[in-house]
N, C-alpha and C positions, 0 to 999 in steps of 0.2 A: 620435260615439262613438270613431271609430278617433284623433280629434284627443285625446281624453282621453286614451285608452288611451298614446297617444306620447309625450303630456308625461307621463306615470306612468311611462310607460318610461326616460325621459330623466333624471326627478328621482333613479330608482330608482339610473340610471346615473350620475347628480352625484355619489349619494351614497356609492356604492361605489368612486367613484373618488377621495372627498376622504379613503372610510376607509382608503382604500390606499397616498395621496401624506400619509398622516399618520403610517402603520406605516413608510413607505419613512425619511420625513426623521429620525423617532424609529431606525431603524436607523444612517443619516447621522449622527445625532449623538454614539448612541453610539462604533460606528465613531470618529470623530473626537474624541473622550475618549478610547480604547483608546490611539490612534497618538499622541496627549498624554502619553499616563501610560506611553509605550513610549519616546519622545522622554526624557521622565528618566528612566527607567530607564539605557538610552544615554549620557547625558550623563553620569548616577551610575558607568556602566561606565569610561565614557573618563576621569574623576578617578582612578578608580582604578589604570585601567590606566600612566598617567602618572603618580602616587607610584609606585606597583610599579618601574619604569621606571627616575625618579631613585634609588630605592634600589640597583636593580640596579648602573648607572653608579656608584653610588658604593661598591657593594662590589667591582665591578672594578678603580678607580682603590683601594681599600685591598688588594686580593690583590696588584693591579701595583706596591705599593709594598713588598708582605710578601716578591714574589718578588725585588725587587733588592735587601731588604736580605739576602736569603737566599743568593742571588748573590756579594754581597759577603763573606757568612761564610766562604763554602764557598771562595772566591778567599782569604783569609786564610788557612782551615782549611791550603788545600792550600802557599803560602806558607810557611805555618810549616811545615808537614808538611818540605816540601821543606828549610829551613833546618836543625830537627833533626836531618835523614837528614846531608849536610854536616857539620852539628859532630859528630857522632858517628862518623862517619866519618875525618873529621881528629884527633877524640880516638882513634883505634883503634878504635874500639865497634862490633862487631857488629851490624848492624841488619837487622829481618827486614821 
């Protein structure tokens, strides 16, 4: 009787240990769907973050070209400024 009783024990224990290596792997597998669908996520971030990126670059290289033509105006501005004060000066002209 105790021979039965142990293999009734043993099956009891098959069985709760197949229901448990069956919840485990079904949690494995989700698990490893999540860290899939997190992996594109990821990848969908880093696309992005890389246009963001080149846009950025390229609105620096257009400010870095907005400030030397601006550079250049203001070096004109003052140029002429400077030439006016001169001729006015040589014509008599009071100048403030």
């Amino acid at each position: 009787m105790e021979n039965g009783s142990l293999e009734q024990r043993f099956a009891a224990f098959e069985v709760k240990m197949n229901g448990q290596l069956t919840d485990i792997i079904g949690l494995l597998q989700q698990l490893v769907a999540e860290v899939r669908d997190q992996g594109h996520r990821l990848n969908a971030v880093e696309i992005r973050m890389n246009t963001f990126e080149n846009r950025m670059a390229g609105c620096e290289q257009r400010l870095s070209a907005l400030e030397a033509r601006l550079n250049e105006q203001q070096q004109s501005i003052s140029l002429l400024s400077t030439f006016q004060r001169k001729m006015m000066q040589k014509m008599g002209i009071e100048y403030e």
